[in-house]
N, C-alpha and C positions, 0 to 999 in steps of 0.2 A: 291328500293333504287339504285342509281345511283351508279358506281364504283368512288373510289377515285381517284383524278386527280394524276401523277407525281409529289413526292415533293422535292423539294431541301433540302440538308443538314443544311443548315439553318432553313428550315419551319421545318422538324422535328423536331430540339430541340425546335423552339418555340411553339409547339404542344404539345411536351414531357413536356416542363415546366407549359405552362396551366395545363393540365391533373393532376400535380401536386398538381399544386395550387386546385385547382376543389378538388382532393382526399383530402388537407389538410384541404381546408374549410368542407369538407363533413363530416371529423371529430367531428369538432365543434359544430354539431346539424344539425338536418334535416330540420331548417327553414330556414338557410341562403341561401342567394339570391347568384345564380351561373351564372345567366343572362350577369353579362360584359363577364367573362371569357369565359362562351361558343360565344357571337356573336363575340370575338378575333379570337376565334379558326373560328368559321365560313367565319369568312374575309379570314384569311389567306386559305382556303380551295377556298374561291371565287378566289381571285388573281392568283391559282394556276389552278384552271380550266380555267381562262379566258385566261392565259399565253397558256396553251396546245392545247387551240384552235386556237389562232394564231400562234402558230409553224406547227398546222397541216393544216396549209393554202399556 
């Protein structure tokens, strides 16, 4: 698994609030669909690798 990119204080809490959300749906039963929330978090993890690679250029 690849390390995680640098993330701004911004993507943190929007990462921090997914994970949230994700724990609270996870509450509600083990059927619910957690698929938007994780490819959010996944974007913002993309945006954040592809940002570090162009600073490290």
């Amino acid at each position: 698994m690849a390390p995680e990119p640098p993330l701004t204080a911004a993507e943190k809490a929007k990462v921090a609030l997914l994970t949230a959300r994700m724990c609270k749906r996870t509450l509600a039963g083990e059927h619910v669909h957690l698929g938007d929330l994780q490819r959010k978090v996944d974007r913002i993890l993309d945006d954040a690798t592809k940002r570090a690679e162009n600073n490290a250029r």
